[in-house]
C-alpha positions in Angstrom: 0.0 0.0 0.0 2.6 2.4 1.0 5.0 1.8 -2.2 2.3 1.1 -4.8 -0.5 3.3 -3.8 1.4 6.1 -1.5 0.0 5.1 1.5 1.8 7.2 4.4 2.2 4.9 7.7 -0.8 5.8 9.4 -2.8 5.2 6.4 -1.7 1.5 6.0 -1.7 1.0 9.1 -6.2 1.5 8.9 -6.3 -0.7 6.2 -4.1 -3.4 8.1 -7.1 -2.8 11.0 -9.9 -2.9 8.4 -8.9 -6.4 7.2 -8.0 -7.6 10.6 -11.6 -6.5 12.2 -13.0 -7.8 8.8 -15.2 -4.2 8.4 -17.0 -4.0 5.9 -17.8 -0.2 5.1 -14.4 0.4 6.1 -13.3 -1.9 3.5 -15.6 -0.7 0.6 -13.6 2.8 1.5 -10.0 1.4 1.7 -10.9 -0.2 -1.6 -12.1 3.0 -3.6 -8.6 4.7 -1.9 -6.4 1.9 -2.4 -7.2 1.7 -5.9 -7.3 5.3 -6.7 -4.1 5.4 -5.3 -2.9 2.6 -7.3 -3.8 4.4 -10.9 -2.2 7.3 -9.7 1.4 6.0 -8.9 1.2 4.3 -12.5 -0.9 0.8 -12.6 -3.7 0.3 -15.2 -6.7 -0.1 -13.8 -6.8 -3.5 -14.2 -3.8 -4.4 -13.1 -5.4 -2.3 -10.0 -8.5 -4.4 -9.9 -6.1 -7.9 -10.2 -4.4 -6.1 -6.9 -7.8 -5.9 -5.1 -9.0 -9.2 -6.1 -5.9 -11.3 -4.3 -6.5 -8.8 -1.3 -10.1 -9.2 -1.0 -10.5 -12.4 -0.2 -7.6 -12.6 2.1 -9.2 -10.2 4.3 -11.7 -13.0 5.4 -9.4 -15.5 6.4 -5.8 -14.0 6.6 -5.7 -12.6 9.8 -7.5 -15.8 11.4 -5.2 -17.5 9.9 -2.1 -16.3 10.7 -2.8 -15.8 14.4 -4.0 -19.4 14.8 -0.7 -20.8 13.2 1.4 -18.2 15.7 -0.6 -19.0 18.4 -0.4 -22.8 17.8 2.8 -22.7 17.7 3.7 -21.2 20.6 1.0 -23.4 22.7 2.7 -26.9 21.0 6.2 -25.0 22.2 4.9 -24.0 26.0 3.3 -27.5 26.4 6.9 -29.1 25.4 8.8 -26.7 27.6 6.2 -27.8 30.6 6.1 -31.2 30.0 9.8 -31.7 29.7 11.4 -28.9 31.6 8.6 -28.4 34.2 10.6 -27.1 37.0 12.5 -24.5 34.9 9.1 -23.8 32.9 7.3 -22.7 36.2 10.3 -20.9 37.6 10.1 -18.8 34.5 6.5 -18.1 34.9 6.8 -17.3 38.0 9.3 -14.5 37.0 6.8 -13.4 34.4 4.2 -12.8 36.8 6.5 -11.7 39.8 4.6 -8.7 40.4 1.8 -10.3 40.2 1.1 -11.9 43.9 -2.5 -13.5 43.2 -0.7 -14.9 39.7 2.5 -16.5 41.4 -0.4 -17.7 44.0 -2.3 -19.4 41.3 1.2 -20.9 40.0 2.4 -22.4 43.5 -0.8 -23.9 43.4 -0.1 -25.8 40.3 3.5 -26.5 41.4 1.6 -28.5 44.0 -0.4 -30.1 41.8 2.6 -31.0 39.4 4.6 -32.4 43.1 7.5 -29.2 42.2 8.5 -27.4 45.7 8.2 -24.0 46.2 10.5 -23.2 49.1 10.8 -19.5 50.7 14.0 -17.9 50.2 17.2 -18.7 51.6 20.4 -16.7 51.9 22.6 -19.7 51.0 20.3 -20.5 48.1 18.6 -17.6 46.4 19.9 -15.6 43.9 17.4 -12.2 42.5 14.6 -13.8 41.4 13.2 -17.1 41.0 15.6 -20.1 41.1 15.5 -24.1 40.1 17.4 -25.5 42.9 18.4 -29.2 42.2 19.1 -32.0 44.8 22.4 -31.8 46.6 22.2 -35.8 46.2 22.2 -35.6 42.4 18.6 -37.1 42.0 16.1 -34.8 39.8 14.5 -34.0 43.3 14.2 -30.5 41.9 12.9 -27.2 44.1 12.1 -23.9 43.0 13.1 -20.7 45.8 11.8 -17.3 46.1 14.4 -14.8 45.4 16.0 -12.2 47.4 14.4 -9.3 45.8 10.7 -10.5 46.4 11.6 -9.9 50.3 9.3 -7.2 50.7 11.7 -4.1 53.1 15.0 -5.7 51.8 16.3 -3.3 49.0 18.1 -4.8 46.2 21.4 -3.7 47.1 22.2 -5.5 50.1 20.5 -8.3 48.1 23.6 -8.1 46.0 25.6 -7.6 48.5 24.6 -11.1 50.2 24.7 -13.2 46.7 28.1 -11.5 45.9 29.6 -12.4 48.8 28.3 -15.8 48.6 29.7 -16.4 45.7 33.0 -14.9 46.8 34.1 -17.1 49.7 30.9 -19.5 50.1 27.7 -20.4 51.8 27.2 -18.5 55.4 28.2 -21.3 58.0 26.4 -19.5 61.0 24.9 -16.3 62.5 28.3 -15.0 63.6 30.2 -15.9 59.9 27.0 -14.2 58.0 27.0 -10.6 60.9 31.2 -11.1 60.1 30.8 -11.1 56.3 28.0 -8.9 55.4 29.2 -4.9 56.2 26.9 -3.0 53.6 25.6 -0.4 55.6 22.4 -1.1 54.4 22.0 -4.4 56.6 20.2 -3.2 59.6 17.2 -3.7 61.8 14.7 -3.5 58.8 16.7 -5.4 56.3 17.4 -8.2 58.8 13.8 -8.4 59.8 12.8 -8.9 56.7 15.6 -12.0 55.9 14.6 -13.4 59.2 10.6 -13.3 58.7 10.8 -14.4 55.3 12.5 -17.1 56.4 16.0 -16.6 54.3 17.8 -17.2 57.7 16.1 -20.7 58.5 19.6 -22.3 57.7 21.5 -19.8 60.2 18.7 -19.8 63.2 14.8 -20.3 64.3 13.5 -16.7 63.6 12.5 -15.6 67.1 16.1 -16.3 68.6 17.5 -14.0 65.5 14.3 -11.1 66.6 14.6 -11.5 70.0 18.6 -10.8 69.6 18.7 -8.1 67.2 20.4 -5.2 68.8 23.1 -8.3 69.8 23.8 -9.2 66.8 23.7 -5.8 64.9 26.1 -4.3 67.6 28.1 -7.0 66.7 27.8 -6.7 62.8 28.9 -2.8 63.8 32.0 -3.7 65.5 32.8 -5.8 63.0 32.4 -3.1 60.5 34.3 -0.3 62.4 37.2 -1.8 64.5 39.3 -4.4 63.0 38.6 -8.2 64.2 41.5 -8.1 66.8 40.6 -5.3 68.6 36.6 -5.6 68.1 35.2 -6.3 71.5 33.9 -9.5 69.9 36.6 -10.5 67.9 39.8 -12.4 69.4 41.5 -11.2 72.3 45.1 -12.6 72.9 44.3 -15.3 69.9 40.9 -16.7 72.0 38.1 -16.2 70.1 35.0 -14.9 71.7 31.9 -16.1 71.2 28.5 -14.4 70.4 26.1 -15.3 73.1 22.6 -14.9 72.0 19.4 -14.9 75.0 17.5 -18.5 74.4 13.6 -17.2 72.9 10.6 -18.8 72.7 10.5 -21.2 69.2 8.3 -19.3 66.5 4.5 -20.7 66.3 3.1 -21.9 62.6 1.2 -19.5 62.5 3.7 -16.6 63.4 6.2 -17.9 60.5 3.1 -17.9 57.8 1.5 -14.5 59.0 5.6 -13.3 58.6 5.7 -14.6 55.1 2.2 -13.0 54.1 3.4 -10.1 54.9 7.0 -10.0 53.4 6.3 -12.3 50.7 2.8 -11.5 49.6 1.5 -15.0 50.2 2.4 -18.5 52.4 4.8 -20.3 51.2 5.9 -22.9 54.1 2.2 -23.9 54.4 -0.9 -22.6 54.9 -3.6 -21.6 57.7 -6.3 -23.6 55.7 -4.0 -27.3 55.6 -5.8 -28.6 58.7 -9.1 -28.0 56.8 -7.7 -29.3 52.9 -9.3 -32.8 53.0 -12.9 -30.8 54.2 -12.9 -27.6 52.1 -11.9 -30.3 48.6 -14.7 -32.7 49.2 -17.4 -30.4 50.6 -16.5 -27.3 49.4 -15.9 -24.7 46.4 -12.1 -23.8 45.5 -11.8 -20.0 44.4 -10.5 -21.0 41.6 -13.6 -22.4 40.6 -15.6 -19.9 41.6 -14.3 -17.7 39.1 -13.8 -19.8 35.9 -16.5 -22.5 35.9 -19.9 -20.8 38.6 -22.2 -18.9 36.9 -23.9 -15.9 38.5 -26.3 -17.0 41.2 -24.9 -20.4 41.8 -25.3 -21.4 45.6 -20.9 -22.0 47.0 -19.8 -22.8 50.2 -16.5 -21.6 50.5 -13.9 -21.9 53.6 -11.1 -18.9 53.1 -9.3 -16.4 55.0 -10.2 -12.9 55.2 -7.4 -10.8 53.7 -8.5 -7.7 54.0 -12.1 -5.8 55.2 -13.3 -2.5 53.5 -16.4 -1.0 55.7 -18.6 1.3 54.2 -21.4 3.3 55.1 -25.0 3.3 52.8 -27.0 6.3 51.4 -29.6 4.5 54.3 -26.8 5.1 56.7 -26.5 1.7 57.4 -22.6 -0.4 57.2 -21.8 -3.0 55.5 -17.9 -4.4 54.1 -16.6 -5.5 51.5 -14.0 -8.2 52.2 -11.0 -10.3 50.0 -11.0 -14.0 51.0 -8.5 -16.8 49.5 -7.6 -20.1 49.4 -5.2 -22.5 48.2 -5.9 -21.1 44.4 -6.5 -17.7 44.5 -8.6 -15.1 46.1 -12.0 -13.3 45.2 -14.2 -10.2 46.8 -16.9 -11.4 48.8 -19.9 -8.7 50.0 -21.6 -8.5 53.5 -24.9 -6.5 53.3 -25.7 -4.3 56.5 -28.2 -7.1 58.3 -25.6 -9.8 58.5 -22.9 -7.4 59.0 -24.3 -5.8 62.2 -24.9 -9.6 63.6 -21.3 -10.7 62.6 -19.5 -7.6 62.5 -17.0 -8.9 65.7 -15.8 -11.8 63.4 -14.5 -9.2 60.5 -10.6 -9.9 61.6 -7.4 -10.1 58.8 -6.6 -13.5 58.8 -9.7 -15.2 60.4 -10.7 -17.8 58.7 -14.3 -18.3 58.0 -16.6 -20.8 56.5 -19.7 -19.2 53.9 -22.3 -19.8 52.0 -23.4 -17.0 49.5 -24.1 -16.5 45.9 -22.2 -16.1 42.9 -22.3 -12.5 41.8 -20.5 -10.5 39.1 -18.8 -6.6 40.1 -17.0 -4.5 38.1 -17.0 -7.4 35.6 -15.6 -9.9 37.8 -16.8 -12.6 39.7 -17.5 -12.1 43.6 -19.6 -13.8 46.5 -22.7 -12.0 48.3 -22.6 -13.9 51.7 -25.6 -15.1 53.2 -24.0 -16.5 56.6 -20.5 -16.9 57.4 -18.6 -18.1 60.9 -15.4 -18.4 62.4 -13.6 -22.2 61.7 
């Protein structure tokens, strides 16, 4: 169009559209232009009309056609990849989707499915992002770890820092080698709150003793960084070394570690609060998931999920009600308490309480949601 007919860019580029959409008004008007165009940059007007006659017909099939092959193609090559390369296939689309929290959610959940670990991250494992992690015994017992910079509070330079130094002199042995090693001055009390909670320090310590020692061991990281190791108050003394002595804390419950990775990792990743229920909520309930690809509006669900987050509102009537986001093991959804059952429930409305429902299937904002009829604390 653009070297026959003098089409400028923009112009070809509404033709392209018009065969693609398959218009047909827009097409009778391309056709009067493009062949107008063609007699005046030197074809005969047949040679015009033979043009028009190849093009025509492609129109109502071309554009079909092509994307089907190209999208064939590339589903025949992502079912290959996943079937023989499933660990390194999921890592990568959980890179993809990394900013995506109800996405990777949705992807761990099929990592279960497919018997692929998804591990939190580790400071002796993880590198940035997402990593295939293979067994040290040299089986095909393959994991896949969170990376460093999905630690929500943990910048991306003292990520570095840790993975560079790793790879410099070696895995962190212990607490005192990792406070020795790391000096960025970026590793403080919010950067090592966040490794600890995440549960990248697992291999070094139980997280509460590492919390409930913090001002120990960052006084320690400081000396280290300011004095040299001789003369440090904790380093050696006339050649005996002396020890870091760290106050005994109470072990770290289940659902302390989970609620810690919720909130630094966007979602559980050591387990989950609705495990002792699984067996229940898979033979009597409805999965999320479900919920939103396969219930039509008005179906009847009972759902068991954790409320995420609560959004209270008040009514033209003057009368409250919330809005809440519950998940599960495969994803999350919007669920709607009207002002009756609100008023009569409104105590149970905590983050992270888990509830059992029974509503309807409901569509907002064009997506699928839940109007609660009754719900209660599991």
């Amino acid at each position: 169009a653009i070297g026959l007919a003098g089409y400028s860019w923009l112009e070809a580029d509404k033709l392209r559209k018009a065969m693609g959409k398959k218009i047909p008004e827009v097409m009778q008007a391309e056709k009067e232009k493009l062949l107008a165009g063609f007699v005046k940059n030197g074809l005969s007007e047949k040679k015009a009309n033979e043009i028009w006659t190849l093009i025509e017909p492609f129109a109502a099939y071309g554009f079909g056609k092509a994307h089907a092959a190209s999208y064939g193609l590339v589903a025949y090559q992502t079912a290959y990849m996943k079937a023989n390369f499933p660990v390194e296939y999921m890592t990568a689309i959980m890179t993809a989707e990394s900013g995506d929290i109800e996405k990777v959610a949705e992807i761990i959940h099929e990592c279960e499915k497919m018997k692929i670990k998804v591990l939190p991250p580790n400071i002796n494992e993880s590198f940035g992002g997402f990593t295939v992690i293979k067994g040290s015994d040299h089986t095909n017992d393959q994991t896949i770890r969170f990376g460093l910079y999905t630690i929500k509070n943990l910048g991306t330079d003292i990520a570095n820092a840790i993975i560079e130094e790793r790879n410099a002199r070696g895995h962190f042995k212990s607490l005192t080698d990792f406070f020795e090693r790391i000096t960025h001055k970026n590793l403080n009390k919010k950067s090592v709150e966040a490794l600890t909670k995440s549960g990248a320090m697992d291999d070094l310590a139980e997280r509460n003793m590492i919390i409930g020692n913090l001002e120990t061991l960052l006084s320690f990281n400081k000396e280290n960084k300011s004095v040299a190791s001789q003369d440090s108050l904790f380093g050696e003394i006339g050649g005996i070394e002396v020890r870091l002595i760290l106050h005994p804390q109470p072990e770290a419950t289940i659902k302390e570690k989970l609620t810690w990775e919720k909130e630094l990792l966007g979602l559980y990743i050591s387990g989950h609060p609705l495990n002792a229920y699984r067996e229940k909520i898979e033979k009597f309930g409805t999965l999320i998931k479900k919920i939103q690809t396969q219930s039509k509006v008005d179906t009847s669900v009972t759902v068991a999920a954790i409320i995420d987050t609560i959004k209270i509102v008040t009514t033209k009537s003057n009368k409250r009600m919330a809005f809440i986001r519950i998940s599960d093991f495969s994803g999350s959804i919007e669920a709607v308490i009207f002002s009756k059952l609100f008023e009569t429930n409104k105590d149970l409305l905590i983050e992270d309480t888990i509830i059992a429902l029974k509503g309807k299937v409901s569509e907002r904002n064009g997506e699928k949601s839940i109007a609660i009829d009754t719900f209660k604390k599991i």
